[in-house]
Each structure stands twice: as structure tokens, then as C-alpha cells.
C-alpha positions, 0 to 999 in steps of 0.5 A, a space after each residue: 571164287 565159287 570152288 564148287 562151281 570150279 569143280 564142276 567146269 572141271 569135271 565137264 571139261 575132263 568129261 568132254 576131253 575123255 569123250 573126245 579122245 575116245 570118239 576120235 580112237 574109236 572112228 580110228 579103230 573102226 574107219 573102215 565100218 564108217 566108211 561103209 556106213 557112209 557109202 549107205 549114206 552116200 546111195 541113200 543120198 543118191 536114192 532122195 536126191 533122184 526122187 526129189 529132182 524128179 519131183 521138181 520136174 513133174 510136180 509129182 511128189 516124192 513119196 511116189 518117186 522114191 520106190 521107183 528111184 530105188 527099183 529103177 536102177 536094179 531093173 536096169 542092172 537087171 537088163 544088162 545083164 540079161 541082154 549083154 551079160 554074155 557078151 560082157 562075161 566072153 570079153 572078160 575071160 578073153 581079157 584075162 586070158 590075154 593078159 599073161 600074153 601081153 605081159 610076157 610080150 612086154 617082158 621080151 620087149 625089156 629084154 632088148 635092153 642091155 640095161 635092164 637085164 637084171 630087171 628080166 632076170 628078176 622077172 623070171 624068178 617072179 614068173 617061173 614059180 613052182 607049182 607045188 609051192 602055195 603061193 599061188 593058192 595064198 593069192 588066189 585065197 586072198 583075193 577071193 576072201 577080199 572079193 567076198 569081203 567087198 561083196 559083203 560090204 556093198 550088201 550092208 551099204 545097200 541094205 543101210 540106204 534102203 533104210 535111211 531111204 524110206 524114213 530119212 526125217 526119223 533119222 535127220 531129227 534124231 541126229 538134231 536132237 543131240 544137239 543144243 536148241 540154239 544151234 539145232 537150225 544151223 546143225 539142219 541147214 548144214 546137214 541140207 547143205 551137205 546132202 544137196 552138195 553130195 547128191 549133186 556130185 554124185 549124180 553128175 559123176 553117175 553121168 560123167 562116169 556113162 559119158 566115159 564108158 560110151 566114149 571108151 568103148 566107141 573109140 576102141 570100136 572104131 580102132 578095131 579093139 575087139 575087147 572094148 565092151 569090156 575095156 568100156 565098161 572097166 573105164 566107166 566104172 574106175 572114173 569114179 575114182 580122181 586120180 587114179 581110177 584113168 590110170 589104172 582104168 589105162 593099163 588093161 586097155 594098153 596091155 591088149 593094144 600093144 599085143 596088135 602093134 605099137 601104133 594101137 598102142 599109140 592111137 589108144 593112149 591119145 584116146 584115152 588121154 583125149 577123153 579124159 581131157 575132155 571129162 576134166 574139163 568139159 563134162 564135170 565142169 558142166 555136171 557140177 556147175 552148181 558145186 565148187 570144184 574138188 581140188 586134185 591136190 586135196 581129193 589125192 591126199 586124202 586118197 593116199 591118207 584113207 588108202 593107208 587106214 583102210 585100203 580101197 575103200 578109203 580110195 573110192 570114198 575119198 573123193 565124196 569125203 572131200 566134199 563133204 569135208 569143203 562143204 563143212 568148213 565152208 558152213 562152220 568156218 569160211 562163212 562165219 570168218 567172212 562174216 566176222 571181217 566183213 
């Protein structure tokens, strides 16, 4: 046996373990700055995806469609909120300014019961604080710091994408030519496979998401909530979420209905649970008829996994993440052991 040929397998295999180990300790370390560098990836996607389907479309190419593609949704946002900003900003201090009202409406409700009477009890020490102490001011200094933090990661999510937008083959190339040359065209149909799956996703999601605030807010229109720009808006944006995001999107919607009576508070429940029948199963069926379905079960555990690593943002992504992770195990895995078998 050829000891120094032992020697050397040795070395790259403790080489390639070290590396390993300290990839994964440093992708632990630092989740939360992948995950906003994914976000860049994931708007830059969305930025390529647009123009090149456009493209498609009207035989023009996608260097055109790609500034626009870009500007096009700043111009918008820019619309909105020259022309309902007003309305929108109004209705959100209203809703903040009702929400003490209707918690404490609802507080006075639990005291009816007998039974929860300790939990009124503890209610009132959390409401009746002192105003010289800090707690106030500690979670209003925490939540501006995190409002900041999260402003300040969505600049550089942005920022990333205008960059990987403009030149993405400089980027894709240099990714590939880490890789051996045997497996570089491989590596470039999975990175394909994975950018068209998530544009995909993404776009249709962007549709379902407007779908679900144009819904929300007529249907609380025509029950007579007077907040439901807003409360739309709220809806549209926390559908991006699985899971969670109707939840909670639920809650604002039913602390303002139950102010007026206990059968908004009904009507309101069956809409919202009415349109999110109808997204789960009708629109995002039919928005992403050309990508697998996202298992709930898996899209909530890595929510609940990436939400224990780093909080919201590992909330918002895990969803995109997922299918990426499907897309990946389908490419490396699944298809090479249905080819193994067959």
C-alpha cells in the first residue's frame, strides 16, 4: 500500500470535514445575514423572472424589460402612496387608537366568568402599570430599534438584488466554476430549476397576496367596517406568510368587529375564513399550477425551526426556503433514485 498516497486522502478528508464543519458553524453563526442575502436573491429573482416572462410575451428582449421591471414597482408604491397614503395613514392611527378599546371591551367580557377571574386579576396588573417606571419606554425603545433593524435589512435586501439584477451570468458563472467540470452542467440546470421554481412561487403568491387584500377589504366594506383599507392592506401583506400570516392578519380585524357587536364579530370571522378557503384552494392552486404543492406541514416546521434561529425573518422566508429545499432534493436525490430503480 502506497503510504503516501494514504497520506494524502487522509489529509483531504480531514481538510474536507474541517471545512465542512466550519461552513455549517458559520451559516449557524450568521443565519440571519444569509437570510437577508437570500431575500436579495429572492426580489432579484422576482426582478428577472418579470422581464423575461415579459419577454416572452412580446418578443422584446429582456435587456429592455429589466430596467422597467425594476422601476415599475417603485412608481407604483410611489402612486399609492401619493394618492392613499392619507386615507391609509388615518385608518392606521384609528386602528391603533381602537385597539386599547377593544381589548379592554374584551377584558370586561372575561370578567362575566367566575372562572377566570384570577386571569382578570393578572390582566389588571399587566395593564395598570406605573407610569414612572421603564418598562414602557424599554418596549417602545425595542420595538423602534427592531422597526430600524428591519428597515435597515430590507435596504440591503434591495440594494443586493439591484446588483445581482443587472449582471446575474457574472454571478451564476462564478458560482459554477467552483465547481468540478464534470458536474458544472448539472450544478447550471439545478441553479435554472431553482430560480424558475421560486419566480414562480413568487409571482404567484404577489397575485394571490392582491387577490386577498382586494377581497378583505371589499367584504369588510360591504359589512360596514369603516377600517377596511387598512385592515386589507394588513391582510394582503401577512398572506405571504403560510400558517401564520391569516392568523394573525385575523386578530386586528376581530378586536375592531367585536367593538360594534358580536354578529360583525361573526360575519367577519366567516369572511375571513371564506377567503382563505378560497386562497388555499382555488387561487394558489391555480397560481402555481406548474410548481408542486408546499406541504403545510413542512413549510410550518421550518417556520417554527427558522423562527427559533432568528426570529421573523427566518418567518417570512421559510416558506420560499422550502421550495427551494423541494426543488433541491427533487434535482440531487428523488430523480437520481427513480433513475437508479427504474
Amino acid at each position: 500500500m502506497n503510504l503516501k498516497l494514504v497520506a494524502k486522502r487522509t489529509f483531504v478528508q480531514a481538510v474536507t470535514i474541517i471545512a465542512v464543519v466550519l461552513f455549517t458553524w458559520l451559516i449557524i453563526e450568521n443565519s440571519k445575514i444569509f437570510l437577508i442575502a437570500f431575500g436579495g436573491i429572492l426580489i432579484a429573482v422576482m426582478f428577472s423572472g418579470s422581464a423575461r416572462w415579459l419577454a416572452k410575451k412580446t418578443n422584446i428582449t429582456t435587456k429592455v424589460w429589466l430596467p422597467i421591471s425594476m422601476l415599475a414597482p417603485v412608481l407604483l408604491l410611489g402612486l399609492l402612496m401619493t394618492y392613499a397614503a392619507p386615507k391609509i395613514s388615518t385608518q392606521a392611527n384609528e386602528l391603533v387608537d381602537r385597539m386599547p378599546e377593544a381589548l379592554e371591551y374584551v377584558r370586561g367580557q372575561f370578567t362575566e366568568f367566575s372562572s377566570i377571574g384570577k386571569f382578570s386579576d393578572n390582566l389588571d396588573k399587566i395593564t395598570n402599570y406605573d407610569p414612572k417606571m421603564s418598562t414602557v419606554m424599554n418596549a417602545a425603545s425595542g420595538l423602534l430599534s427592531t422597526t430600524i433593524n428591519g428597515l435597515g435589512n430590507f435596504v440591503f435586501a434591495i440594494i443586493l438584488a439591484l446588483f445581482l439584477s443587472i449582471n446575474p451570468k457574472w454571478y451564476v458563472n462564478g458560482s459554477l466554476s467552483l465547481v468540478p467540470p464534470q458536474h458544472q452542467q448539472k450544478a447550471r440546470d439545478l441553479l435554472v430549476s431553482c430560480e424558475t421554481a421560486l419566480a414562480g412561487w413568487l409571482l404567484a403568491k404577489l397575485a394571490s397576496m392582491v387577490m386577498v387584500g382586494l377581497f378583505t377589504t371589499i367584504g369588510l366594506w360591504a359589512l360596514g367596517i369603516d377600517l377596511a383599507l387598512i385592515l386589507g392592506i394588513i391582510a394582503a401583506l401577512l398572506s405571504f406568510i403560510p400558517n401564520l400570516g391569516p392568523l394573525l392578519a385575523f386578530i386586528p380585524a376581530a378586536l375592531v368587529s367585536i367593538l360594534t357587536g358580536i354578529d360583525t364579530l361573526l360575519y367577519v370571522s366567516i369572511l375571513y375564513m371564506g377567503i382563505q378557503t378560497v386562497e388555499s384552494y382555488v387561487l394558489t392552486p391555480i397560481l402555481q399550477a406548474e410548481i408542486a404543492s408546499l406541504p403545510p406541514a413542512l413549510v410550518l416546521l421550518v417556520q417554527v425551526l427558522l423562527a427559533s434561529m432568528v426570529g421573523m425573518a427566518g418567518v417570512l422566508l421559510a416558506a420560499p426556503l422550502t421550495v427551494l429545499l423541494i426543488v433541491v432534493t427533487n434535482q440531487l436525490y428523488v430523480k437520481r433514485l427513480q433513475g437508479y430503480t427504474d
